[in-house]
Every structure is written in structure tokens, then in C-alpha cells.
C-alpha positions as CSV (number, residue, x, y, z in Angstrom):
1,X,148.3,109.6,134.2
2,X,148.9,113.3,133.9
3,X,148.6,115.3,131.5
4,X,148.8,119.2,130.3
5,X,146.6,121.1,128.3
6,X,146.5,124.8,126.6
7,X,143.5,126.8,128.3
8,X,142.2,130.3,127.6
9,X,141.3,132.2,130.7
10,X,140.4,135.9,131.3
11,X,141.3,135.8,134.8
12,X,143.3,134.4,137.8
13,X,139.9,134.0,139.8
14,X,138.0,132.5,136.6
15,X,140.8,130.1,136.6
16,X,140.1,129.1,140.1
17,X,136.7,128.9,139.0
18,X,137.5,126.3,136.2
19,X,140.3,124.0,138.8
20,X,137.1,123.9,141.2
21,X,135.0,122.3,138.3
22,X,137.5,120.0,136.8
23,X,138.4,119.0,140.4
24,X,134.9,118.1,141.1
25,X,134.8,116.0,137.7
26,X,134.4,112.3,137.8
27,X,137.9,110.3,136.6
28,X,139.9,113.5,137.7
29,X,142.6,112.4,140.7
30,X,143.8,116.2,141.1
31,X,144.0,119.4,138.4
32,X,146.2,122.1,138.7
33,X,145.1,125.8,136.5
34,X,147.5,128.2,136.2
35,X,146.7,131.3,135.2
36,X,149.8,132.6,134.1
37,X,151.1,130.0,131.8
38,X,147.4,129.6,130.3
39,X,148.2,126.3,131.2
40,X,145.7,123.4,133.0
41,X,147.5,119.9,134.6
42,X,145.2,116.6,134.8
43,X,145.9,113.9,137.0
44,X,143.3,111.1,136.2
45,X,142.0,108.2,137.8
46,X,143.2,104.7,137.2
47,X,141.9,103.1,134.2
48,X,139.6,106.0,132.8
49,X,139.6,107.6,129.8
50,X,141.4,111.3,129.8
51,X,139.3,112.0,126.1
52,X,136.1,111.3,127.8
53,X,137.1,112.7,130.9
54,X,138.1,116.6,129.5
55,X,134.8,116.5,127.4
56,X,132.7,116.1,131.0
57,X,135.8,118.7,132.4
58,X,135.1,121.1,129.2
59,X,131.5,120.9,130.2
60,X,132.0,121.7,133.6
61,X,134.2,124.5,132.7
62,X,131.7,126.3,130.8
63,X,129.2,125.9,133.5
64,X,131.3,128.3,135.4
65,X,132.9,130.2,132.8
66,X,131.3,130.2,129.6
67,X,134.1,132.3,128.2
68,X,137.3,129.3,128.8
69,X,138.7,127.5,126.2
70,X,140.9,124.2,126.9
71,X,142.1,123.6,123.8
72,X,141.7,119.1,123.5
């Protein structure tokens, strides 16, 4: 299942930053950030749960870059 969410980003490399993170999430198939549209693209695993799954992505976000937003 795929789905889009609004994200705040200062910058093109911070949101490579944050696609490396939510890539590297458990229950996320593939993520796509784009910088430009302030926009982030979640493909998730079969059978999890996408809720659960962006809290773990927020987290691992703001590991990177404590100044994103994805707005859940």
C-alpha cells in the first residue's frame, strides 16, 4: 500500500537524509522524498501497519534531522 505524506524539510540533502532513514525502517517496502514538492511517498510491507510504521519512520527522521516535520 502506498501512501503520501506532507513533510517539512530545509534542504534537498536533509531530505536524502530522511529517504535513507525511512528506507532503512522496518514495514517500509520503498520511500520516495522529494524535496521540492515537500512531499514524502511510502510503500509498505504487506500486512503492517502504515500508523505504526511512520511513528518508527518519524523517529528515525529525527535521528537524522531533528529539524523535519512529516505531518501524520
Amino acid at each position: 500500500m502506498k501512501k503520501t505524506y506532507k513533510i517539512e524539510v530545509d534542504c534537498a540533502n536533509c531530505a536524502n537524509k530522511m529517504e535513507d532513514a525511512a528506507r532503512n525502517t522496518a514495514g517500509v517496502k520503498e520511500v520516495t522524498v522529494n524535496f521540492m514538492t515537500q512531499k514524502m511517498i511510502v510503500d509498505f510491507n504487506e500486512g503492517t501497519d502504515p500508523a505504526a510504521v511512520m511513528k518508527d519512520v518519524l523517529s528515525a527522521c529525527k535521528k537524522v534531522e531533528e529539524d523535519c516535520e512529516i505531518y501524520l
